[in-house]
VODRENLUM-164512 format. One line per field, with one value per residue (C-alpha): x negated, y, z. Coordinates in nm, 2 decimals. Example, Ala and Ser with C-alpha at 12.3 -4.5 7.8 and 13.67 -1.06 7.14 Angstrom:
2
xx <- [-1.23, -1.37]
yy <- [-0.45, -0.11]
zz <- [0.78, 0.71]
//
This chain:
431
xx <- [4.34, 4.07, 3.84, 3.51, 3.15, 2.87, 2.62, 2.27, 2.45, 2.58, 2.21, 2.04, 2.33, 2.22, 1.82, 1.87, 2.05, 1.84, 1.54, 1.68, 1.80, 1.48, 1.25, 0.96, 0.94, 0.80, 0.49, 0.19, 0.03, 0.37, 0.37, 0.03, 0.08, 0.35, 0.06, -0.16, 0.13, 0.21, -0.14, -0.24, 0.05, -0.05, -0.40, -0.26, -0.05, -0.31, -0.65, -0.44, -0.10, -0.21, -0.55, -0.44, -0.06, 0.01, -0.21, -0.14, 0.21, 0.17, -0.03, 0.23, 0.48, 0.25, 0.21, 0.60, 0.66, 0.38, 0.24, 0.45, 0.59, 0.51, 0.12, 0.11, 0.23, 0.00, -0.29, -0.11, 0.18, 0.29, 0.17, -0.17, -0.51, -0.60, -0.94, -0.89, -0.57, -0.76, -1.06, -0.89, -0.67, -0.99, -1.19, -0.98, -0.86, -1.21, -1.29, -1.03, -1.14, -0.87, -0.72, -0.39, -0.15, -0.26, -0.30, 0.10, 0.21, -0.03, 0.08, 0.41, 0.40, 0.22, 0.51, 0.79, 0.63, 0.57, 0.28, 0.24, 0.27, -0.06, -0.26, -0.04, -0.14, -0.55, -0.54, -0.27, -0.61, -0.86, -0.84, -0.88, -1.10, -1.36, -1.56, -1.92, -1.98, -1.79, -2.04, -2.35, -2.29, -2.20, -2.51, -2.70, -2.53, -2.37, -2.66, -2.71, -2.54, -2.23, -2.29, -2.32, -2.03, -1.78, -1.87, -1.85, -1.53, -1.37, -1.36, -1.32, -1.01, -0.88, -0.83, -0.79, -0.47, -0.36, -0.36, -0.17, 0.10, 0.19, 0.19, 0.40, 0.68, 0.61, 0.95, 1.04, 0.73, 0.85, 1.17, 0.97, 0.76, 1.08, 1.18, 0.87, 0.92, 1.24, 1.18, 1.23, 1.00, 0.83, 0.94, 0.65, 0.49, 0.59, 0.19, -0.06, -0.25, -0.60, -0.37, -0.23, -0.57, -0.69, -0.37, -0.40, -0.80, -0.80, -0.52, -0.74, -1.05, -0.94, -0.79, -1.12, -1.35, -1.12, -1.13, -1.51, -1.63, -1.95, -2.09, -2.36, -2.58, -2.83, -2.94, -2.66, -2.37, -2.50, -2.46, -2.13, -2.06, -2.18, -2.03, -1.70, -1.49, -1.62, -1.56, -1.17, -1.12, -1.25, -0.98, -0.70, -0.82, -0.84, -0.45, -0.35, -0.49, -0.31, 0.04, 0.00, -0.13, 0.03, 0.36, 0.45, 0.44, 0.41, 0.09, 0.23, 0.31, 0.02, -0.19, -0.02, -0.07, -0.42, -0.46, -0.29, -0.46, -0.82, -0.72, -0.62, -0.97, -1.15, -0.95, -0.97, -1.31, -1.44, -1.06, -1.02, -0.66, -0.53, -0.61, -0.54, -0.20, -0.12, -0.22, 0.01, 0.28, 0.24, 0.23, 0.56, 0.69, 0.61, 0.73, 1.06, 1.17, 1.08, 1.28, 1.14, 0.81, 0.72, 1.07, 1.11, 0.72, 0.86, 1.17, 0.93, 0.71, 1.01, 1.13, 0.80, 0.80, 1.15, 1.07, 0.71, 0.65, 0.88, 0.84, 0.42, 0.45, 0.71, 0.44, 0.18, 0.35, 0.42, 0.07, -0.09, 0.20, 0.09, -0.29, -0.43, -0.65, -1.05, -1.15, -0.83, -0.62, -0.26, 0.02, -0.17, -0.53, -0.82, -1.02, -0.79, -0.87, -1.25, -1.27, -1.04, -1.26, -1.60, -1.74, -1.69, -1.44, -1.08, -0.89, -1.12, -1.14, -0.77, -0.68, -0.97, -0.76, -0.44, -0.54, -0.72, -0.35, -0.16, -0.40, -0.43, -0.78, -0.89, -1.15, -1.49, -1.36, -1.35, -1.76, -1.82, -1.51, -1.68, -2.02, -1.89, -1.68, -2.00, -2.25, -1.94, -2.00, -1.81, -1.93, -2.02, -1.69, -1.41, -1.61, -1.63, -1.23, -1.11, -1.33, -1.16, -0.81, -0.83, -0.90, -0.66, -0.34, -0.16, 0.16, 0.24, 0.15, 0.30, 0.65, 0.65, 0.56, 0.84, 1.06, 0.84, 0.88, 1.02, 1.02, 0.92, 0.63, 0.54, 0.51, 0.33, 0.06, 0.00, -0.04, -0.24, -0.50, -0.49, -0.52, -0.83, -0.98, -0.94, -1.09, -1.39, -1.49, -1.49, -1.71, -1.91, -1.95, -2.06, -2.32]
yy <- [4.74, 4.59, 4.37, 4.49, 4.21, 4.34, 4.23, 4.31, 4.09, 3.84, 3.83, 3.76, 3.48, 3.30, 3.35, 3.22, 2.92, 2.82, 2.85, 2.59, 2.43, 2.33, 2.34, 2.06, 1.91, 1.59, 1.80, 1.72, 2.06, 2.24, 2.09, 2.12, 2.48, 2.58, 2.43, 2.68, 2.97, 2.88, 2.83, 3.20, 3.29, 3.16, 3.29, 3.67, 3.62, 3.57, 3.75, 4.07, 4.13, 4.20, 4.43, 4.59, 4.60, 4.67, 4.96, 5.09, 5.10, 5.25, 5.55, 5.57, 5.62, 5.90, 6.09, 6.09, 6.22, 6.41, 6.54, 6.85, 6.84, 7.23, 7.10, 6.81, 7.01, 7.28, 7.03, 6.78, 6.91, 7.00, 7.35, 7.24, 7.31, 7.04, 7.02, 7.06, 6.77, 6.55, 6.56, 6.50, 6.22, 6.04, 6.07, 5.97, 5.68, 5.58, 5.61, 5.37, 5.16, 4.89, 4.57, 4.69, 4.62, 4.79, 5.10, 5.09, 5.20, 5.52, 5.60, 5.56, 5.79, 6.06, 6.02, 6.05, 6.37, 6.56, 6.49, 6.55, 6.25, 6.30, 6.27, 6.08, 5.83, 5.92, 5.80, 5.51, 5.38, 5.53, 5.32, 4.98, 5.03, 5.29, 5.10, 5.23, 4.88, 4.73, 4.93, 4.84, 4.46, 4.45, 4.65, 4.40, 4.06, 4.10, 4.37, 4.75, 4.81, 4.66, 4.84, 5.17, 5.12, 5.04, 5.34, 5.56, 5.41, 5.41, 5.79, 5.88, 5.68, 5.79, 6.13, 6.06, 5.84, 6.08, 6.37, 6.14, 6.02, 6.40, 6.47, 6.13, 6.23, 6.60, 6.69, 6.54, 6.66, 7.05, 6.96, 6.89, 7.17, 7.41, 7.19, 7.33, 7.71, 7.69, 7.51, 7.72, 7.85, 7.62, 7.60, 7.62, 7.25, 7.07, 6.97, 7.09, 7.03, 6.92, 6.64, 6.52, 6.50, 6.30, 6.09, 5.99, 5.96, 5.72, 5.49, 5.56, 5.47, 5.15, 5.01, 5.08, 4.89, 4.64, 4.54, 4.60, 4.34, 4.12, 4.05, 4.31, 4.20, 4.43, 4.82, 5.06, 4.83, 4.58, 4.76, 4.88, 4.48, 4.42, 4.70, 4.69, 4.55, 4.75, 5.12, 4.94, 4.92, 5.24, 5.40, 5.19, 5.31, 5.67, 5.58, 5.48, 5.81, 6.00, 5.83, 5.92, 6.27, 6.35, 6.22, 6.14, 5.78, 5.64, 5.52, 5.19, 5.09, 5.19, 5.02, 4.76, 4.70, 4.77, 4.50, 4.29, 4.28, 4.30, 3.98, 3.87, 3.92, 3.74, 3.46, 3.42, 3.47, 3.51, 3.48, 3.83, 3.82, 3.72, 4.07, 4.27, 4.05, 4.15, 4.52, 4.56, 4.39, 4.63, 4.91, 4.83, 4.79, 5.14, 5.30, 5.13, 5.18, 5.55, 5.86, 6.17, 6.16, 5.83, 5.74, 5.83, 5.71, 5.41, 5.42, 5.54, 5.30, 5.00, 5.17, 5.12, 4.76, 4.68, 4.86, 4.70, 4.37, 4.12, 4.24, 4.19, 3.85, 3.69, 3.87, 3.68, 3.36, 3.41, 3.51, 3.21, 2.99, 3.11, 3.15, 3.01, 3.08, 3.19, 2.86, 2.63, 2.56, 2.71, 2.61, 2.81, 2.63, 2.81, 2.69, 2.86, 3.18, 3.06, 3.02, 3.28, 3.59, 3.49, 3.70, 4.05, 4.06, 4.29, 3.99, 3.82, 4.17, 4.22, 3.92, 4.00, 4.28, 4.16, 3.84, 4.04, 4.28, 4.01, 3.86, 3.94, 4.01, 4.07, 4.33, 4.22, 3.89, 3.98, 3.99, 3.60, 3.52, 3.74, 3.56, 3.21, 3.34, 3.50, 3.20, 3.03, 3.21, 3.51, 3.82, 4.18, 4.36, 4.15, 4.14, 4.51, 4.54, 4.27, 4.56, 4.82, 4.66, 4.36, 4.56, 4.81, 4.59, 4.27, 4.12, 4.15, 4.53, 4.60, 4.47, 4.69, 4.94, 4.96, 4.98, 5.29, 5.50, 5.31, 5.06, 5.33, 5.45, 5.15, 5.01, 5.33, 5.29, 4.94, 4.99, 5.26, 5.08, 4.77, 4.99, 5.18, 4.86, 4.75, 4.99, 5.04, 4.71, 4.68, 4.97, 4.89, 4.51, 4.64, 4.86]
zz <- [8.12, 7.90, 8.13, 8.10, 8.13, 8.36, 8.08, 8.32, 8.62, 8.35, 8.19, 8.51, 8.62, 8.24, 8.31, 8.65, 8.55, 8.24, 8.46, 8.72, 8.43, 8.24, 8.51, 8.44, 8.83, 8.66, 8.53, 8.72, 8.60, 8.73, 9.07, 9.11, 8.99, 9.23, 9.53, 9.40, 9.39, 9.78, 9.85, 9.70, 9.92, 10.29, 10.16, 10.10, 10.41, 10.62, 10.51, 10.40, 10.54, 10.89, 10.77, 10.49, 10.43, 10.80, 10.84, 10.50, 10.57, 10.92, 10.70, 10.47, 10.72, 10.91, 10.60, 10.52, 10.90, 11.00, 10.67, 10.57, 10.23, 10.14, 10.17, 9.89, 9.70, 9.72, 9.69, 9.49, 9.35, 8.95, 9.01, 9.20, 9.05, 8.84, 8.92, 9.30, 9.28, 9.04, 9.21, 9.58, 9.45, 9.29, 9.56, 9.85, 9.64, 9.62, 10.00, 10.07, 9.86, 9.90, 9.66, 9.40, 9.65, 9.98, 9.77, 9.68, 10.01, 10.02, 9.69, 9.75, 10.07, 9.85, 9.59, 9.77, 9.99, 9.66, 9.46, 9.09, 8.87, 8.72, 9.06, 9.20, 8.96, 8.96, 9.29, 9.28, 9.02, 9.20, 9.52, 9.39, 9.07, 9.24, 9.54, 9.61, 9.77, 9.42, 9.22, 9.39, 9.41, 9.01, 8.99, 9.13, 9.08, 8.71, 8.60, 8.67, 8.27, 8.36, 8.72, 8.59, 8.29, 8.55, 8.74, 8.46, 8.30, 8.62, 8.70, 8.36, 8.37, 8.69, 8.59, 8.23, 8.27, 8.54, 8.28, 7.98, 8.24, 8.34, 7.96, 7.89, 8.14, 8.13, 8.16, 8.47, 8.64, 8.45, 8.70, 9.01, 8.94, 8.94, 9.26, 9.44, 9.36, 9.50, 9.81, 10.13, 10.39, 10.58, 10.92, 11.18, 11.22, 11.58, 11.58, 11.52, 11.20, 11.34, 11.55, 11.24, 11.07, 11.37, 11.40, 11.08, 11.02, 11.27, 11.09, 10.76, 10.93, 11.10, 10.78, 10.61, 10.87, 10.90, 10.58, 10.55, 10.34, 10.47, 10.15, 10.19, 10.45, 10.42, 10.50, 10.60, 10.48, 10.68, 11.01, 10.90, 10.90, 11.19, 11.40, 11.24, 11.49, 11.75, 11.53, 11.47, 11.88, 11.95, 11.68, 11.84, 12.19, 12.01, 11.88, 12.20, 12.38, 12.13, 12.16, 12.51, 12.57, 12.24, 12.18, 12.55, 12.54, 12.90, 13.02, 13.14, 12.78, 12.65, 12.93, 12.90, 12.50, 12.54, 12.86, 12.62, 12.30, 12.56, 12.75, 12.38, 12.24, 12.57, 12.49, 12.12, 12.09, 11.72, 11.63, 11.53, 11.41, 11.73, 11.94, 11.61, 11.61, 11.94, 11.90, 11.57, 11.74, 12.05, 11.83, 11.66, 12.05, 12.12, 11.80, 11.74, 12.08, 12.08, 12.01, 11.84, 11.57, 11.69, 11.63, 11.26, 11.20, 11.27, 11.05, 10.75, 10.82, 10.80, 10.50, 10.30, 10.43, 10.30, 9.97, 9.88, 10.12, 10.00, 9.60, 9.67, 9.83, 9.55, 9.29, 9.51, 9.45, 9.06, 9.03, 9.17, 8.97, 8.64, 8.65, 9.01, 9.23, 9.19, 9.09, 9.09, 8.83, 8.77, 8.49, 8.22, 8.20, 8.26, 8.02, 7.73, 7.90, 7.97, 7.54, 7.44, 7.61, 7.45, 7.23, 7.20, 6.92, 6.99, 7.08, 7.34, 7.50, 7.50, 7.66, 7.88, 8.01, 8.00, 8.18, 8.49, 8.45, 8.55, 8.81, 9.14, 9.28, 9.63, 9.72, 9.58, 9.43, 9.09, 9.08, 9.18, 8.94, 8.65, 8.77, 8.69, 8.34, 8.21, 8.28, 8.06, 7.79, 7.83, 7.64, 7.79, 7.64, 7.82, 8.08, 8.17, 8.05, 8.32, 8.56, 8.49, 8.42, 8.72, 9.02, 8.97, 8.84, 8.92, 8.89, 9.22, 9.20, 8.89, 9.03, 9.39, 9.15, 8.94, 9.24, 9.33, 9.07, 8.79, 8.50, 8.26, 8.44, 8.53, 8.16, 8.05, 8.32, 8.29, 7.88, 7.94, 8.18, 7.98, 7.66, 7.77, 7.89, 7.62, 7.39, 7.69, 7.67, 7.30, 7.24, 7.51, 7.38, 7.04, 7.15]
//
């Protein structure tokens, strides 16, 4: 028998070992670089993991178990109205309003369940590029043109790169499509729809106001700010009601998690993560050990978090390796980027794109960063293509979403963002 080479397991063995091999540990810009990857790291660990990742993958989990499969794809699906599944999956996206990696568990849930490619994807871009807050504060800090061209290229591109991905991979979604014509009846639902709305509204809402960004300190956002805490106890409460009256869940657990995470909060004072620590770890108490729909919530729930947590957090790492954080240094300088995006010429604006594809940006962050590169001298193009492309994409994102749904459709949304930005920003640099 001839012996055959596993040439992908052999490749990875020689990558691997060249790596190790030639790594430059007597670099001062590489050690200091690999600070800033661990730093970014403990940073993402601890301002986003417990409010956004958790509850998104909580949500995720709740729309895999208690969202019946026969309704995304009526409202979502290949055969959907594209007007009606467009316009949902842009607008929810935008509601959410959360960073490119919270937004990879909801996706993924909507995936898996049935949705078309197409809105699938208008939303997967929807939810980090389309804030109303984003909007209004690069309305007002960077300037209400740059405000109103990031509005404007955002939604256009939501639905726009939805629409070319369907067409791209049209065949598959003509398979899914026949998929759904064939699937059977539906069986009639164990709940009942308004207690899955409510169930999962008040996961939605919680991860929204916990993640309510403070920058805003004025008129209706700035009582949002203020009262956010208290709207994110009054949905756990509502959470806690529910896993009682609704699923069966005996009061004495869920007493006892709410006595908990209360005592928590009296003695933690204006440490917030501390009660919201002890909630999410009581939560997790009550599912895992329970048998029925809280049961398998849980299992989806660990499923998405084995899939998509450990890929995000080594992304984390690489991304803060390779280009730092806001304002720090990582192994490629920033000054090269700082000089290579002035201008508005089709390189500066490419690399514009590129550079904010590859860099991960937290909610809001990407307006003080752009604040700083523009009084630097960078031009009006690359600055509006690293809005549309930076939000929305990131290393860490791009590599949870290739174990989503695939290299290839990962590469042909990530060209096609960075593309468009690209073009966006040129025409609107040239103006």
């Amino acid at each position: 028998m001839k012996p055959r080479i596993e040439w992908k397991a052999l490749a990875w063995m020689v990558g691997v070992f060249a790596l190790c091999y030639y790594l430059p540990l007597d670099s001062g810009r590489f050690q200091a670089a690999v600070g800033e990857g661990l730093a970014l790291t403990r940073w993402y660990a601890r301002e986003h993991v417990l409010l956004c990742l958790v509850p998104a993958f909580f949500i995720a989990g709740a729309i895999a178990t208690f969202v019946r499969q026969e309704s995304v794809m009526r409202y979502l699906g290949p055969k959907a109205s594209k007007p009606v599944a467009y316009g949902m999956a842009s607008v929810s996206g935008s509601v959410l309003a959360v960073c490119s990696c919270t937004v990879l568990p909801l996706f993924a849930g909507i995936w898996r369940m049935g949705a078309g490619l197409g809105p699938a994807v208008a939303f997967l871009y929807s939810g980090p590029a389309i804030s109303v807050l984003a909007v209004i504060l690069t309305a007002r800090i960077l300037g209400w043109e740059l405000g109103l061209a990031r509005v404007l290229g955002a939604v256009v591109f939501a639905g726009l790169i939805g629409l070319v991905m369907a067409w791209v991979f049209r065949k598959s979604e003509a398979a899914k499509a026949q998929l759904a014509a064939v699937l059977p009846d539906p069986d009639p639902s164990p709940r009942p729809l308004g207690q899955t709305v409510v169930w999962i509204g008040l996961m939605v809402v919680l991860l929204i106001f916990a993640n309510w960004s403070e920058a805003e300190a004025s008129g209706l956002f700035g009582l949002l700010a203020a009262a956010k805490w208290w709207i994110v106890s009054v949905c756990a409460l509502g959470l806690g009601l529910a896993m009682h009256f609704w699923f069966g869940v005996p009061g004495g657990k869920w007493i006892g998690v709410a006595g908990s995470v209360a005592l928590a909060a009296a003695l933690a004072g204006d440490q917030v993560m501390i009660p919201f620590s002890v909630g999410v770890a009581g939560l997790v108490w009550i599912s895992s050990s329970a048998e029925g729909e809280l049961g398998e919530w849980w299992m989806a729930t660990w499923d998405f978090t084995k899939l998509i947590a450990p890929l995000l957090l080594g992304g984390v790492f690489l991304s803060g390796l390779l280009l730092g954080r806001p304002g720090h240094e990582g192994w490629i300088p920033s000054a090269w980027v700082a000089t290579a995006v002035g201008g508005n010429g089709l390189g500066a604006v490419f690399l514009s794109s590129l550079v904010g594809a590859l860099m991960y940006f937290a909610t809001l962050t990407e307006i003080p960063i752009l604040q700083g590169l523009i009084g630097n001298g960078m031009g009006q193009g690359p600055a509006l293509a690293l809005l549309l492309a930076g939000p929305a994409l990131s290393l860490p994102n791009l590599l949870a979403l290739g174990k989503i749904f695939g290299a290839r459709r990962t590469l042909v949304y990530a060209a096609l963002v960075v593309g468009m930005a690209t073009l966006s920003g040129w025409i609107y640099g040239n103006l």
